[in-house]
GULUM-576443 format. One line per field, with one value per residue (C-alpha): residue in three letters; x, y, z; residue number from 1. Coordinates in steps of 0.25 Angstrom, whole numbers. Last residue first. Layout:
<pts>
aa = [Ala;...]
X = [X;...]
Y = [Y;...]
Z = [Z;...]
i = [NUM;...]
</pts>
This chain:
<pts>
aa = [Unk;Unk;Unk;Unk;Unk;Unk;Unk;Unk;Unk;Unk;Unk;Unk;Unk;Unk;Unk;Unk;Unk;Unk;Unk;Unk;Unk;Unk;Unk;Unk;Unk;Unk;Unk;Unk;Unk;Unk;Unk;Unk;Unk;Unk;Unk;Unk;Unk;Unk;Unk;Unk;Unk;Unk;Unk;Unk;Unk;Unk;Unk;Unk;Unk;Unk;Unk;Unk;Unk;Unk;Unk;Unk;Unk;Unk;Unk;Unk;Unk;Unk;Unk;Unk;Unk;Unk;Unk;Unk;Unk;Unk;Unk;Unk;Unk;Unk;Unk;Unk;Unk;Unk;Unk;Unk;Unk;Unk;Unk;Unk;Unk;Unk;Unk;Unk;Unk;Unk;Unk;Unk;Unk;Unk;Unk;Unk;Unk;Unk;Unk;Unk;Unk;Unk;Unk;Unk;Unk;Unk;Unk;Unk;Unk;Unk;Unk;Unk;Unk;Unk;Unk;Unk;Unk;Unk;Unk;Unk;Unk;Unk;Unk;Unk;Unk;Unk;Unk;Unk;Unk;Unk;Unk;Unk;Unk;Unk;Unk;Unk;Unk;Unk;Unk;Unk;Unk;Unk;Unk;Unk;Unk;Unk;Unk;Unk;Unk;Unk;Unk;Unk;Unk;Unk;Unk;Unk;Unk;Unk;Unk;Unk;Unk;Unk;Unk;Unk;Unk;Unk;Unk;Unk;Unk;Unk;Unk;Unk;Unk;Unk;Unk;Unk;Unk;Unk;Unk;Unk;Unk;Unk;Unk;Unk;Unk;Unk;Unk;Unk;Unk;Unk;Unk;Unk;Unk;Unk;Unk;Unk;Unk;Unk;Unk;Unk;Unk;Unk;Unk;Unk;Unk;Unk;Unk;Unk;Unk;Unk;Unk;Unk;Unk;Unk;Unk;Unk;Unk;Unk;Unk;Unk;Unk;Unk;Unk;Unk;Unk;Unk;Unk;Unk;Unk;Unk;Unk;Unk;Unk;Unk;Unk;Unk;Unk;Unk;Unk;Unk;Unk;Unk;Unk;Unk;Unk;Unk;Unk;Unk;Unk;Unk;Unk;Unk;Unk;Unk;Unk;Unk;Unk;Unk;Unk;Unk;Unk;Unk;Unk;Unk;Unk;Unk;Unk;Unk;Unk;Unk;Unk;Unk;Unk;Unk;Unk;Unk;Unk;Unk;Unk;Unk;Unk;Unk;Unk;Unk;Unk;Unk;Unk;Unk;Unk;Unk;Unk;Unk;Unk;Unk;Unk;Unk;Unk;Unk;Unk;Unk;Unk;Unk;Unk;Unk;Unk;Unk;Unk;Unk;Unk;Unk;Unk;Unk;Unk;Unk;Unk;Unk;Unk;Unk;Unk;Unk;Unk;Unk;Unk;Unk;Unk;Unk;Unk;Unk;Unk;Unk;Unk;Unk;Unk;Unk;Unk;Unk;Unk;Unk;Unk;Unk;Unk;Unk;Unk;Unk;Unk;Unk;Unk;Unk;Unk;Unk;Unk;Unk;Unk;Unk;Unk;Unk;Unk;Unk;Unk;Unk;Unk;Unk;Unk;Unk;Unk;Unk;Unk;Unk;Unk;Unk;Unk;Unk;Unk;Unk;Unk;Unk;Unk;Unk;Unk;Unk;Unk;Unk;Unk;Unk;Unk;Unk;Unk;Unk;Unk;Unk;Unk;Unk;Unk;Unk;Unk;Unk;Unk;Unk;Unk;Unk;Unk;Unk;Unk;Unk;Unk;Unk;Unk;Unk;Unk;Unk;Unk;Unk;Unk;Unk;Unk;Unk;Unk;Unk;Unk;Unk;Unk;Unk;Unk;Unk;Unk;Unk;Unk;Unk;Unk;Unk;Unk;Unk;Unk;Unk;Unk;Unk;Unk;Unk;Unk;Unk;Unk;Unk;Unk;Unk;Unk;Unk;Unk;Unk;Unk;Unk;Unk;Unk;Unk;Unk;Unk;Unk;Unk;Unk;Unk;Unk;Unk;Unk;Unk;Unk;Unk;Unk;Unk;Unk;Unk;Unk;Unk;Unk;Unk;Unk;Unk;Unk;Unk;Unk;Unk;Unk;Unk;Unk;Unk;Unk;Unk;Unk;Unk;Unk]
X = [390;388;396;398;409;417;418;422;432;439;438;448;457;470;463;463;477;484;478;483;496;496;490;501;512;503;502;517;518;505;507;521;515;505;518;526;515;514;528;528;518;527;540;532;527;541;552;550;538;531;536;531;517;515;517;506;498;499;497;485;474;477;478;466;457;463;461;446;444;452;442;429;421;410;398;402;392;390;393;395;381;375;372;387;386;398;406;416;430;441;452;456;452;465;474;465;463;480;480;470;478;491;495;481;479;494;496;483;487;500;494;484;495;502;491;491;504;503;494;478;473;479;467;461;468;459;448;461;465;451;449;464;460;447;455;465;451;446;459;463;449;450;463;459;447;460;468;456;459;447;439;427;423;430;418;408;411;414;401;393;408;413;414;422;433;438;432;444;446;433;434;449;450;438;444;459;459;454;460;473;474;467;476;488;482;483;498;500;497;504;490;482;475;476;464;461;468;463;446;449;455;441;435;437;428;418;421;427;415;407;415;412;398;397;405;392;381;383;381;393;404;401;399;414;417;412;417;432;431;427;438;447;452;455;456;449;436;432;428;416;409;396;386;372;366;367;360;349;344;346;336;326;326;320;310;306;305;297;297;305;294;290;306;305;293;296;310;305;295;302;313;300;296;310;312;298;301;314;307;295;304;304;290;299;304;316;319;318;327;339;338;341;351;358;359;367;375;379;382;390;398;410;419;427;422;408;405;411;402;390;395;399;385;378;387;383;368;368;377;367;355;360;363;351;347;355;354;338;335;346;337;326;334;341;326;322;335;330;315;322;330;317;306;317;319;303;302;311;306;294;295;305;318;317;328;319;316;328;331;320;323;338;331;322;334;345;335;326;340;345;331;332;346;338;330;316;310;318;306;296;303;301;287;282;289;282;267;269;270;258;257;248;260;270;278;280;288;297;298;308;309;321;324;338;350;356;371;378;368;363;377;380;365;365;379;372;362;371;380;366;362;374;370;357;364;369;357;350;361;360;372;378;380;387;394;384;370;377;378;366;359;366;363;351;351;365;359;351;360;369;357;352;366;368;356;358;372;364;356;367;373;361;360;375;372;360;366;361;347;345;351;345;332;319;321;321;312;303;303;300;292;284;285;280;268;266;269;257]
Y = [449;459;469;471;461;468;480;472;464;480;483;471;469;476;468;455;457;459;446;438;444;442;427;423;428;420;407;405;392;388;397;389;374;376;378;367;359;362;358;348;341;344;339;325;324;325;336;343;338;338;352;357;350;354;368;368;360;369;381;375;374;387;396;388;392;404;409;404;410;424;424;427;420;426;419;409;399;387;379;385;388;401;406;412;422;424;439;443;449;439;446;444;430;429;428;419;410;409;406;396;389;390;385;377;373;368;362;353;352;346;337;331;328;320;313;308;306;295;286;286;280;295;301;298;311;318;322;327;337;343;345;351;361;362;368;375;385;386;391;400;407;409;415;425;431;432;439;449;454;457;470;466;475;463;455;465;469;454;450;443;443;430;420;431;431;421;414;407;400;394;387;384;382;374;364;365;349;343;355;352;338;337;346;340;327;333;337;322;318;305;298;309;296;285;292;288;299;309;308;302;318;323;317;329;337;335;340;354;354;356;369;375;371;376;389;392;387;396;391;381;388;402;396;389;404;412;400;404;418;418;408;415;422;408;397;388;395;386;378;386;384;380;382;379;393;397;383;386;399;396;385;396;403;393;390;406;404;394;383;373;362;364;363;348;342;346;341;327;325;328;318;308;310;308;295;291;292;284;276;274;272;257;255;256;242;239;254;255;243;249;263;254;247;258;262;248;250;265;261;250;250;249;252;263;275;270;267;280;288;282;284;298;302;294;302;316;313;309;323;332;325;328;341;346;357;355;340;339;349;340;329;334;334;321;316;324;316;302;305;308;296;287;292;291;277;273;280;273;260;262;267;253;254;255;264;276;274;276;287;293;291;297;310;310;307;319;332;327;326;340;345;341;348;359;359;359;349;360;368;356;357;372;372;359;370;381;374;367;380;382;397;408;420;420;410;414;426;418;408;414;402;390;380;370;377;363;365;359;349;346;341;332;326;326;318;307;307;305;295;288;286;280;264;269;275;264;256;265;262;248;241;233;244;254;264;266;263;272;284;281;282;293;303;309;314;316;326;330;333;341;351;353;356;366;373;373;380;390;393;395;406;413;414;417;430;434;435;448;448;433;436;449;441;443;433;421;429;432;414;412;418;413;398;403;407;395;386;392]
Z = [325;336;340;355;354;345;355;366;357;354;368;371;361;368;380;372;366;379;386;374;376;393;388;381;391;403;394;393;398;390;377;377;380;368;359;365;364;346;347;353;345;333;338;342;328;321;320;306;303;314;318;306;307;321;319;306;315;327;317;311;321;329;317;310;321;325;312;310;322;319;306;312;322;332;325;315;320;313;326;339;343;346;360;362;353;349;348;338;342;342;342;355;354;346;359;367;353;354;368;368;356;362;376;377;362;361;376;374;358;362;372;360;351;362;364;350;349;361;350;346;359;364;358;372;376;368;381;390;378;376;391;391;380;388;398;391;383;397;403;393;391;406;404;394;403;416;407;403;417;426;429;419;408;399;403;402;387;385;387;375;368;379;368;360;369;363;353;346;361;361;346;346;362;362;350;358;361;347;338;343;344;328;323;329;323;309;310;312;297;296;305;296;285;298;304;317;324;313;316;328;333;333;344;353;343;351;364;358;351;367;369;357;358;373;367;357;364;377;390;393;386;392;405;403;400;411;420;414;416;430;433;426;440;446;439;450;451;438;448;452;440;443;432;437;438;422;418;428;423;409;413;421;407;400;409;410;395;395;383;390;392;377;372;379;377;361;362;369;358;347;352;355;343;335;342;338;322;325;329;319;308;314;306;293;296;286;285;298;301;293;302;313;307;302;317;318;307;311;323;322;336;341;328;336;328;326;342;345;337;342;357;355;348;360;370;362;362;377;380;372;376;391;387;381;372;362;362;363;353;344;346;341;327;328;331;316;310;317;311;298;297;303;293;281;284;285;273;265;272;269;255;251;246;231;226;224;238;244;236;241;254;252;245;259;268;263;262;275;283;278;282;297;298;293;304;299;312;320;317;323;335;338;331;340;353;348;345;361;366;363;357;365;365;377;374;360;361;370;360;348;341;342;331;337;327;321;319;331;337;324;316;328;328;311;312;324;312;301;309;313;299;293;294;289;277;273;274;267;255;255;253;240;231;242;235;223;231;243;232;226;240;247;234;236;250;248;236;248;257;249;244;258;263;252;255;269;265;255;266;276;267;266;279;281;270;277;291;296;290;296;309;311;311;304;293;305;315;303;298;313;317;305;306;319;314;305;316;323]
i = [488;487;486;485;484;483;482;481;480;479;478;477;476;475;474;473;472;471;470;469;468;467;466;465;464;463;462;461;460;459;458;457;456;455;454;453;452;451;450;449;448;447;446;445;444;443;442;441;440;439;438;437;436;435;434;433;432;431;430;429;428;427;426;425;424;423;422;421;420;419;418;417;416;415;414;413;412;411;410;409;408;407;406;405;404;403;402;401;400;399;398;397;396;395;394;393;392;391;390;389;388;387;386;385;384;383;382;381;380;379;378;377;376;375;374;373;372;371;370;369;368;367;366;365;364;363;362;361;360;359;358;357;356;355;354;353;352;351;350;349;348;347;346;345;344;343;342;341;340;339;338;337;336;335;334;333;332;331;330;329;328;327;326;325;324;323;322;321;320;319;318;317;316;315;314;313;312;311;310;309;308;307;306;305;304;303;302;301;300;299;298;297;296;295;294;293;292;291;290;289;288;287;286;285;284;283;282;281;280;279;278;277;276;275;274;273;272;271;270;269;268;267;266;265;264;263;262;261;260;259;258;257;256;255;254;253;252;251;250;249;248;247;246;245;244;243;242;241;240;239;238;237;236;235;234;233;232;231;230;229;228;227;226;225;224;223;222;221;220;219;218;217;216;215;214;213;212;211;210;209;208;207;206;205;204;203;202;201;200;199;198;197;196;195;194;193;192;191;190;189;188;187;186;185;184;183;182;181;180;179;178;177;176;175;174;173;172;171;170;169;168;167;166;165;164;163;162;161;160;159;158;157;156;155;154;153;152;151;150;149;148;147;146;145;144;143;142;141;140;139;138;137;136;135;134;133;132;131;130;129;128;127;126;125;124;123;122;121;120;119;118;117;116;115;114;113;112;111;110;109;108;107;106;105;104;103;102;101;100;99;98;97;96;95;94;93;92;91;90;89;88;87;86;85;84;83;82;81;80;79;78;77;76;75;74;73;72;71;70;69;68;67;66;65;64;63;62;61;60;59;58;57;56;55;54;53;52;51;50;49;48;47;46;45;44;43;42;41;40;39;38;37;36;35;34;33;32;31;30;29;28;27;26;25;24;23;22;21;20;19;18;17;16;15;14;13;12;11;10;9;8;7;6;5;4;3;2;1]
</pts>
């Protein structure tokens, strides 16, 4: 049975327009696995020599037990956003004399050969030989190896869980937060204490069974798990439920964008691509301790204008360049409505300020690091609201590729040409070429003024600006339907 879905799959693979359509990025990819593979294992090879050299007095497994759990807290982030969970066309097989028990075993059992999985065997076998070559003992080697893998393969079933959760989501992302705060403000040895754990299995081999166990019962909890929803009728009964529970009668309060507005705030909470967009704006909150901290950009304040900006305005750059091409699936019908497309640009407006105020409210603890800093994070607050969502709402009337919303955010290219990378650099480095001139000429203070000024006059004149931007979307108007019918 494996065989013959080995088989299904490899024709729907070779089969598909996909794959005759996109030769050239598949080729591409290829070559970049390849690449990957080859890197990984010369590291694979190296980390000992290059340890024994640097570090002559310290053991270099214990080294690298003291770093484990960053790699893996690394390969959890690095899953949730790049690894593709295996899916098979199962309606076709519902229907035919299969257990359902062989689908769901061949479901998990081909994310076993992720390629995420791979990288790992590629750099921990040549490490465990070299282990071995340099006379630890075959127990413990084996032992070692047993337990990293094991923990790499429960990384694995544990993105399943993530992805398909959101209580797992939320309990993963709090654990990820606390461990990364208890490093960054000395709270905590975590490396050194989870380098102990991996040090004790070495020293007693047996303790390989944990970890062995954990990724078991994680086998164990996805396979009960995809077996109990493998109806079709069930499945459809949750997209059921999830579409009636959405109450957003607040939004009632902005009046004639109100329709417009929960239309998109449902866009963003049921399609993988916006949710993504809107859940990095979250992440990259933290970004600014990266140059706050760092005494090397302290004479260097054009860079934290950069940061404040990119920081409070990540939606509006990565929602607002794709405007209106979120909405592409039905834009025919919703431009053949009898409502003024001042009303559609508005409710674009007011989500984009919104979570620009949201962004601004979260980075106000940044102000432990001096006045100077909130003040920089005001100025983007008035900068991104008065003239970046106005300036992505004027060039989304060019934009014309469609999205489909279903596929993630990341490595996906899918509706953007060269206006987003224009409007990305355009909106990034004119405030910092500004800033820098002003600063220069009339000191930090002047620059940061200026910049506020700038977002205060779109927001006083808001009206005039969106009348012009209003006038380019209609002149635009049939020629964005048209594109939208085309596919990419």
């Amino acid at each position: 049975m494996i065989k013959r879905f080995l088989n299904l799959e490899w024709k729907q693979f070779f089969r598909s327009s996909y794959w005759q359509n996109s030769l050239v990025l598949n080729i591409f990819m290829g070559l970049l696995a390849l690449y990957f593979l080859v890197s990984f294992l010369i590291l694979g090879i190296s980390i000992y020599p290059i340890l024994k050299k640097s570090f002559p007095d310290k053991d270099p497994l214990v080294i690298v037990n003291s770093v484990l759990v960053f790699v893996f807290l690394a390969d959890i982030v690095v899953r949730y956003f790049l690894q593709k969970l295996p899916t098979m066309q199962v309606k076709s097989l519902l229907v035919l004399p299969i257990s359902k028990k062989k689908i769901t075993h061949y479901v998990l059992g081909k994310s076993a050969l992720s390629f995420f999985n791979i990288l790992s065997l590629v750099m921990i076998v040549p490490f465990s030989i070299m282990l071995l070559i340099n006379g630890y003992d075959k127990l413990s080697v084996i032992a070692w190896f047993v337990a990293v893998f094991s923990v790499t393969m429960s990384i694995n079933y544990l993105n399943f869980l993530i992805n398909k959760k959101n209580t797992v989501f939320i309990a993963v992302v709090l654990l990820f937060a606390g461990l990364i705060s208890l490093v960054y403000f000395d709270i905590f040895p975590v490396g050194a204490f989870f380098g102990k754990l991996f040090n004790a299995i070495v020293a007693n081999p047996i303790l390989a069974i944990i970890p062995l166990l954990i990724l078991v019962g994680l086998y164990y909890v996805n396979f009960k798990d995809i077996y109990n929803n493998l109806y079709l009728d069930d499945a459809l009964k949750k997209k059921q439920e999830k579409v009636n529970t959405s109450d957003l009668s607040w939004t009632a309060n902005f009046g004639d964008t109100a329709v417009f507005l929960k239309n998109d705030i449902r866009l963003i909470w049921r399609n993988k691509r916006p949710r993504m967009v809107f859940l990095m704006s979250f992440i990259f909150l933290p970004y600014g301790l990266l140059f706050f901290k760092n005494p090397i950009y302290a004479k260097m304040p054009i860079m934290f204008v950069f940061v404040a900006i990119f920081t409070t305005g990540m939606f509006v750059l990565n929602f607002g360049q794709f405007i209106p091409a979120w909405d592409s699936a039905y834009y025919k019908l919703l431009m053949s409505q009898n409502i003024r497309y001042r009303r559609y640009l508005e409710s674009k407006w007011i989500l984009m300020a919104t979570m620009t105020t949201i962004m601004f409210v979260l980075s106000i603890p940044y102000v432990y690091f001096g006045v100077d800093k909130l003040l920089l994070f005001i100025m983007s607050l008035f900068f991104n609201i008065g003239f970046t969502s106005l300036f992505v709402l004027f060039m989304g009337a060019f934009n014309r590729k469609s999205i489909d919303l279903q596929r993630s955010a990341m490595m996906n290219y899918q509706g953007t040409s060269g206006k987003q990378f224009f409007i990305a650099f355009f909106i990034m480095l004119f405030p910092m070429g500004l800033f820098y001139i002003v600063e220069t000429l009339f000191g930090f203070n002047a620059g940061i003024a200026a910049l506020s000024i700038i977002g205060l006059i779109g927001i006083i004149f808001r009206n005039y600006f969106m009348d012009k931007i209003e006038q380019q979307y209609i002149k635009n108007k049939h020629l964005t339907i048209h594109a939208f019918k085309q596919k990419n």
